[in-house]
N, C-alpha and C positions, 0 to 999 in steps of 0.2 A: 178664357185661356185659348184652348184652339176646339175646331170645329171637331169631335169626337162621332164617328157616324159606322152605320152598319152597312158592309162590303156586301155580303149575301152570309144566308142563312140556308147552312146544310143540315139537312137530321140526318143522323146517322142510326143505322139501324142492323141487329145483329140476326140470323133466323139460323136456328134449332133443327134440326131435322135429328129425327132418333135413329144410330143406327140398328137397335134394338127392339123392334116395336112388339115383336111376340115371346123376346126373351126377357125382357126387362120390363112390361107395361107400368111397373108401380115407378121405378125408376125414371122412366121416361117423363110419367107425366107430372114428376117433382123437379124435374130439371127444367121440364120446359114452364113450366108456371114459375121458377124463380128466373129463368132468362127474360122473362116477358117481363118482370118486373123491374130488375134492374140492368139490363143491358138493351132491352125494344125499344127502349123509351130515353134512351139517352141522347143528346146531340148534341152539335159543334158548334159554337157560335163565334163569328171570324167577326174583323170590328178593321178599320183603317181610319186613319186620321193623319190631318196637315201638320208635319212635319215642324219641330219649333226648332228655330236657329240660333240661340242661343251657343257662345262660344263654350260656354261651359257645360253642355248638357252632357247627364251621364246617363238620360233613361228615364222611360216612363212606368207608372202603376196602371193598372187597372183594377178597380175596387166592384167587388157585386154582392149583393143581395137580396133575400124576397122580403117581399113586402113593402110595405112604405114606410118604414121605421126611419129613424134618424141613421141608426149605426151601419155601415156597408161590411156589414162581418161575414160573409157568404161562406158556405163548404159546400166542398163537394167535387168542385172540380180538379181534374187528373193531376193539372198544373198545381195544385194548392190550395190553401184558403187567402181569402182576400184580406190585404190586397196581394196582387199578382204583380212582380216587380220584374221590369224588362231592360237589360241596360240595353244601351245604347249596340255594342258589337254583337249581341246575338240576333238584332235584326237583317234579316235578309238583305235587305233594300233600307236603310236608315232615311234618303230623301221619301221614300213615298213608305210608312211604317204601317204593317197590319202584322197581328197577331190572333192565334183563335185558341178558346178556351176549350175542352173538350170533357165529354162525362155528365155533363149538369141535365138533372132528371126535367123533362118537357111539361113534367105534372105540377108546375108551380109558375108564376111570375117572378122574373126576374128582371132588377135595377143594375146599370152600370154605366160609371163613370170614370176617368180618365185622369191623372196627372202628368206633370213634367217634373225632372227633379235634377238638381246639378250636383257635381262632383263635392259641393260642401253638405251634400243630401238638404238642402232648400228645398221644400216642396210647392208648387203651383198649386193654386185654387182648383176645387175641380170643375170637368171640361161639362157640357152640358149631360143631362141622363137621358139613355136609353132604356127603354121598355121592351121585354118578351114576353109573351103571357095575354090572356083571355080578359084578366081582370088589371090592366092595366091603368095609375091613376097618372094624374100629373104631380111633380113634384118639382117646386122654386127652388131652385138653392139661392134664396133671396139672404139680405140680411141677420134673420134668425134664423137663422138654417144650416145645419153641418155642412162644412167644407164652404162655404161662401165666404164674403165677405167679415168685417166685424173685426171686434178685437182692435175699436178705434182708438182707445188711449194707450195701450200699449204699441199700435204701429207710431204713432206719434211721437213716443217716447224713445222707440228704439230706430224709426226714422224706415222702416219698409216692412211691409207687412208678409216678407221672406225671411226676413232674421229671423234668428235660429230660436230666439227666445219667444219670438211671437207665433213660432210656428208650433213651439212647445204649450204655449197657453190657448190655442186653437186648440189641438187634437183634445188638452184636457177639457176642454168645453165640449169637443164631439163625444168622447166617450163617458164623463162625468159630470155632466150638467145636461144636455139632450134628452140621453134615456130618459128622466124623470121630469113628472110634472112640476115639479118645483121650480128645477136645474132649467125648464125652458119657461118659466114667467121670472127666474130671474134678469133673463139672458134680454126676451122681450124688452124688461124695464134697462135695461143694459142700453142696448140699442136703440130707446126710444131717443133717451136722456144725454147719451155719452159723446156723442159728434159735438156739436158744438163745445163742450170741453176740453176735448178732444184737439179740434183744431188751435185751439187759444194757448194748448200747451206746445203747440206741434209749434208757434212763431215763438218761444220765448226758450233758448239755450239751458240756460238755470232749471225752468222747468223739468224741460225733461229728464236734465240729470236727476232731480230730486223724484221723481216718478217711477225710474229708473232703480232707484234707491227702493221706494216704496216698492216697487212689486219684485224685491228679490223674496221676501217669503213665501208669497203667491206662486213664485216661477218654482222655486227648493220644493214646496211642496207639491204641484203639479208633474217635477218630475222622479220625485219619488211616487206618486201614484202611479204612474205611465212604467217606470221602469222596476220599480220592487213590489207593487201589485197596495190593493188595502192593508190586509192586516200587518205587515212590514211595517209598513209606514204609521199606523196605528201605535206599534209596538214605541218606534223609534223614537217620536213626539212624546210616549210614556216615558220611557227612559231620560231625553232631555228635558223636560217637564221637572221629573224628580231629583236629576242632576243639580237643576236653576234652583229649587227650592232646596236642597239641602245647603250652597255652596251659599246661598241668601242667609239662611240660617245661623250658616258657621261664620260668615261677617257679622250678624247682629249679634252673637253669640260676644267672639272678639270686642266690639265695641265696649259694649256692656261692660267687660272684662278690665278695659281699660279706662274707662270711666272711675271703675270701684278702686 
């Protein structure tokens, strides 16, 4: 996407001084051991990156988290939990964009990466990751990997891998296939297999429509997961489930009826 890079790095730091030290000694030394904890050790982390020119940009994200997990679901800082969404007019300087997160405790590693995102809310692949932290690993956002690539017969079908639909069956792949050990050898066997079909569908018209057709269940329920949560959508598919079968029912029912 674009070059996502670290401007500098300030720690910020708060210090305590009592001004009670012979009237208040219990007080004093309760305040000052929870300021050490959570206000010594907190800092800023400022980020800049090359500016994307897109006629329709409305704004970028910045997504964080510890760990080297798949999900970038971070808390903690001032600004929010991730992702951290910046339009476009609250930046200072929109041709050259920084922004800094502020609050996030120095006592962990921390991952973060970058999007772009246009006024139809399209979202960009994300930008490369940065690392803060002691115990810092590398992390691909190669093919089978949240936020990269992939999702080859649905871009194919729906013709750019920003459509709204395809960016709808991405997140549910980052948030409901990733976490789990399953959800990421399906995904693998996904991505070993799927390109080359992928492309055969992407030259033939008809195809796609038909593909298109095919993955409205998959997309209905992906975004019932993303927008009504699990059990919602559990409930819903019970409900239309037992709708289909009685309304099945009450046609065999009829037939019958009219046969006799």
């Amino acid at each position: 996407m674009f070059p996502f890079t670290h401007r500098f790095f300030k720690p910020f730091k708060s210090h305590f001084s009592s001004l009670f030290p012979f009237v208040f000694p219990v007080l004093f030394v309760t305040l000052s051991t929870f300021l050490s904890i959570n206000i010594a050790h907190c800092f800023d982390r400022s980020f800049a990156w090359d500016a994307n020119t897109e006629p329709d940009l409305a704004g970028y994200r910045i997504y964080y988290k510890t760990g080297a997990g798949a999900l970038y679901d971070g808390t903690g800082a001032v600004e929010g939990n991730s992702p951290i969404q910046i339009p476009l007019a609250s930046l200072n300087d929109p041709e050259n964009p920084e922004y800094t997160l502020h609050g996030l405790s120095d006592a962990g590693t921390f991952y973060f990466v970058a999007t772009a995102y246009d006024i139809y809310n399209n979202e960009s692949n994300y930008s490369n990751v940065l690392c803060f932290g002691s115990t810092c690993v590398a992390i691909v956002q190669g093919a089978g990997e949240s936020g990269g690539g992939g999702c080859f017969i649905a871009t194919a079908a729906f013709g750019s891998k920003f459509e709204k639909h395809v960016q709808l069956l991405r997140r549910f792949r980052d948030l409901y296939l990733m976490p789990h050990n399953i959800g990421r050898a399906f995904v693998r066997v996904y991505y070993r297999y799927s390109p080359p079909i992928a492309n055969f569908i992407a030259g033939h018209d008809t195809l796609r429509m038909m593909v298109r057709w095919g993955l409205s269940p998959l997309i209905g329920l992906s975004w019932m997961l993303l927008h009504l949560g699990v059990v919602p959508t559990l409930l819903l598919i019970v409900l239309m489930g037992s709708a289909v079968c009685k309304s099945y029912e009450k046609i065999k029912r009829c037939r019958t009826t009219a046969r006799e």
